[in-house]
C-alpha positions as CSV (number, residue, x, y, z in Angstrom):
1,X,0.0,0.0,0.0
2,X,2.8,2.4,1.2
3,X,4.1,2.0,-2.6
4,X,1.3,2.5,-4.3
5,X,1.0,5.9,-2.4
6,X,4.4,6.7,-2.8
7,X,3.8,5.9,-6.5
8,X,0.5,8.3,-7.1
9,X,2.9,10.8,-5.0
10,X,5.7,10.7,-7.6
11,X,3.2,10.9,-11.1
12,X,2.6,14.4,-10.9
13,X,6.5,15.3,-10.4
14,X,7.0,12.5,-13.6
15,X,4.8,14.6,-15.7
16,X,5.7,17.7,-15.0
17,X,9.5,15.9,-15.9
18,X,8.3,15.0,-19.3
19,X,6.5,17.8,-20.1
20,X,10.0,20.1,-19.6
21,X,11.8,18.1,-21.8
22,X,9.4,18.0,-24.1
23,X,9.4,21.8,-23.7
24,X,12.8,22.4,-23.8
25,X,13.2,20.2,-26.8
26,X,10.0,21.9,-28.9
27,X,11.6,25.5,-28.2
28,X,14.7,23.9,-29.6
29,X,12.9,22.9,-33.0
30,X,11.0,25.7,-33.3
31,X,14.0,28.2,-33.0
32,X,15.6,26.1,-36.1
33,X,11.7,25.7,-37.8
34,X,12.2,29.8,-37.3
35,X,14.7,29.9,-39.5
36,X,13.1,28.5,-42.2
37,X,10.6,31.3,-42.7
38,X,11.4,35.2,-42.0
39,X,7.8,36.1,-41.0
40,X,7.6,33.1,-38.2
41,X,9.3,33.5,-34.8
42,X,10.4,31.1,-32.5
43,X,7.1,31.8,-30.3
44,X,5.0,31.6,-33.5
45,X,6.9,27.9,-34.5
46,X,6.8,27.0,-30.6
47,X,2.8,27.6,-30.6
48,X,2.6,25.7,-33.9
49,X,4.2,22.7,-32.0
50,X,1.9,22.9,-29.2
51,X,-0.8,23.3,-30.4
52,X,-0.3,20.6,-33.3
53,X,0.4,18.3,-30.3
54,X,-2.9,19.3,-28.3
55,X,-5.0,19.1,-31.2
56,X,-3.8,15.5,-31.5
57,X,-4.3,14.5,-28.0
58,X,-7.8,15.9,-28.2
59,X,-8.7,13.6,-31.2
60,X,-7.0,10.3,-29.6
61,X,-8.9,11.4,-26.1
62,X,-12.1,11.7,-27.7
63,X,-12.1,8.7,-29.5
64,X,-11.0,7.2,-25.8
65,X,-14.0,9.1,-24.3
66,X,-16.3,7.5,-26.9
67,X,-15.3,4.0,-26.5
68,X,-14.2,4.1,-22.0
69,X,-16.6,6.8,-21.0
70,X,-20.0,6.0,-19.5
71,X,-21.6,9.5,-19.6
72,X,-23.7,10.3,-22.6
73,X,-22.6,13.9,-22.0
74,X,-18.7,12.4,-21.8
75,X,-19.3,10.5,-25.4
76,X,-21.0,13.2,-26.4
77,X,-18.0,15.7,-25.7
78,X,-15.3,12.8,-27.1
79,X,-17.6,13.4,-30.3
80,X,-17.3,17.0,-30.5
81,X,-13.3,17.2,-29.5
82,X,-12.8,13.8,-32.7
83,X,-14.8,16.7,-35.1
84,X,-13.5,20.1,-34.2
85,X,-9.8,19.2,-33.8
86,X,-9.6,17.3,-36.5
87,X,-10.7,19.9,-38.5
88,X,-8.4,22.1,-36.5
89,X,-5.0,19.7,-37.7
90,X,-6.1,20.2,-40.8
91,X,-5.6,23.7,-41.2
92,X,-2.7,23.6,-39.1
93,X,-1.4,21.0,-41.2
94,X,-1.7,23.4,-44.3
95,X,-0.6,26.9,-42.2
96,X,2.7,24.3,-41.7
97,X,2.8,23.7,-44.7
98,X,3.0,27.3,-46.1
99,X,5.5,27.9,-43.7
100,X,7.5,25.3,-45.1
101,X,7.7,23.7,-41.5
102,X,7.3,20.0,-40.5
103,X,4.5,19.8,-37.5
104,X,5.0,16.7,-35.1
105,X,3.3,13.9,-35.6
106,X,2.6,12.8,-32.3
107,X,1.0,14.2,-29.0
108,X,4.4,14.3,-27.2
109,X,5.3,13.0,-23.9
110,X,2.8,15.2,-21.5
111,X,-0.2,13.9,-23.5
112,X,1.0,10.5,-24.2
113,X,0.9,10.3,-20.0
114,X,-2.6,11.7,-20.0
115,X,-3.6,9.5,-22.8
116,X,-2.2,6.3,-21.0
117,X,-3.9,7.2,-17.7
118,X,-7.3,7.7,-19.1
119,X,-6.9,4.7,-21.6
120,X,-6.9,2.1,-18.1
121,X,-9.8,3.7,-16.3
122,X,-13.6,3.0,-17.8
123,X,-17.1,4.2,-16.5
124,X,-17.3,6.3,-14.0
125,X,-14.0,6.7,-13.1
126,X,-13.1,7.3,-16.7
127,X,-15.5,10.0,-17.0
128,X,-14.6,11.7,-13.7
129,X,-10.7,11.8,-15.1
130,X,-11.5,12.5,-18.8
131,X,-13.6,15.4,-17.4
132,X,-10.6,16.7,-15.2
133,X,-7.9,16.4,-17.8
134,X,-9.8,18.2,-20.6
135,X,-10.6,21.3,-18.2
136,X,-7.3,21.9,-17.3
137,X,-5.9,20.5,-20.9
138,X,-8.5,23.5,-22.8
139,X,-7.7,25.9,-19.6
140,X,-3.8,25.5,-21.4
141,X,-5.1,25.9,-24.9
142,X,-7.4,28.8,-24.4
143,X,-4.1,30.4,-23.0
144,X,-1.7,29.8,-25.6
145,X,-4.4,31.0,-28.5
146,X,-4.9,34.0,-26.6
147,X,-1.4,34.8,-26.7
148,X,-0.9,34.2,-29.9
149,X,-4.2,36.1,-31.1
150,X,-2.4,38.9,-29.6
151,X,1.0,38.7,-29.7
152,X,1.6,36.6,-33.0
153,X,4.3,38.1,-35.0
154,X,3.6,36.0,-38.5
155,X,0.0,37.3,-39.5
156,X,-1.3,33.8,-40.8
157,X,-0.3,32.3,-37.3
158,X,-1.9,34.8,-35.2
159,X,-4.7,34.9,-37.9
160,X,-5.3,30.9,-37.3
161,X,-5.2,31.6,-33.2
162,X,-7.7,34.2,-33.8
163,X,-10.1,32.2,-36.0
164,X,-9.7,29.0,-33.3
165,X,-9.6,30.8,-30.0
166,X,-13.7,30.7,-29.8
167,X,-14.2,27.3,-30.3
168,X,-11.3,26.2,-27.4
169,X,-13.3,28.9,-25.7
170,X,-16.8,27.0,-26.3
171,X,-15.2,23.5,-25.8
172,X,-13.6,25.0,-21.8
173,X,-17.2,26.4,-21.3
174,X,-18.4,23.1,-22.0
175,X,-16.1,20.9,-19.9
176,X,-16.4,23.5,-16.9
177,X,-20.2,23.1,-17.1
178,X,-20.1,19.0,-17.0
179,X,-17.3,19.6,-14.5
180,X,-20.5,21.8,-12.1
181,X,-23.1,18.9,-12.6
182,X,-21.1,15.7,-12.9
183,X,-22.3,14.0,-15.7
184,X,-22.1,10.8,-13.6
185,X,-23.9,11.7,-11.0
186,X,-27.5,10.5,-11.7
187,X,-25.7,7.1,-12.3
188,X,-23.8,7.1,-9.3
189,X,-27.2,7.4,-7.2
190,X,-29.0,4.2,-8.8
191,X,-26.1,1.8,-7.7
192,X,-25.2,3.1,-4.6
């Protein structure tokens, strides 16, 4: 038991681990992926990497929400995340492409953790977690489009931040609401 606690104890400090390297290393691509194109800095390139690599997650999770969650309003939201971030890589795919940058084609280590947690819980459980990560994970992405909106210095970058800011905006407003009501919590009361 004591290692099991010391275990949950050490996940969040793992995380956190992976997530600055994979940091470190995307700020390192993205200064060379700068280079490439004169009208593209380092923070427009960095955000291009991050946010290729959210909008992957949220298609892998929500395809995980659809299959693990128990929720209607979880499946539902797994729907909704497969649909509009797909759509989303696809534009980011081309924006890359006219920047004559290669995008990553994974979620990276941070999400790959996520992804792994959530893919060995189901039900209840699943929901409760799917529900916590996505608040926090579209609490992130609402951020970083903000900042590019505003602070972009390549105009097609900050254009594509601008255009996709109010539907991270809609999916957070969303999560925080099934977040209030807990969408599991009409099923909880029938089997306890």
């Amino acid at each position: 038991m004591k290692r099991l606690i010391w275990s949950a104890a050490l996940m969040p400090a793992l995380l956190l681990g992976c997530a600055q390297t994979q940091q470190a290393a995307d700020t390192t691509v993205a200064a060379a992926k700068a280079q490439v194109n004169p009208t593209l800095s380092t923070t427009d390139a960095g955000f291009m990497t991050t946010a290729t690599r959210g909008g992957l997650a949220e298609v892998q999770m929500g395809q995980l929400a659809q299959r693990n969650g128990r929720s209607p309003a979880v499946k539902r939201f797994g729907e909704r995340m497969v649909a509009d971030h797909s759509k989303t890589n696809q534009e980011m795919l081309a924006l890359a492409q006219q920047k004559q940058i290669t995008p990553p084609d994974s979620m990276g280590a941070q999400h790959q953790a996520i992804y792994d947690r959530l893919a060995g819980l189901r039900g209840r459980e699943f929901d409760r977690a799917y529900i916590q990560a996505m608040v926090e994970d579209h609490r992130e992405d609402v951020q970083a489009f903000q900042t590019e909106a505003q602070d972009g210095t390549d105009p097609d970058v900050r254009a594509f931040a601008q255009r996709h800011l109010p539907v991270l905006q809609e999916h957070l407003r969303m999560v925080e609401r099934m977040e209030q009501r807990g969408p599991v919590r009409g099923h909880a009361r029938h089997h306890q």
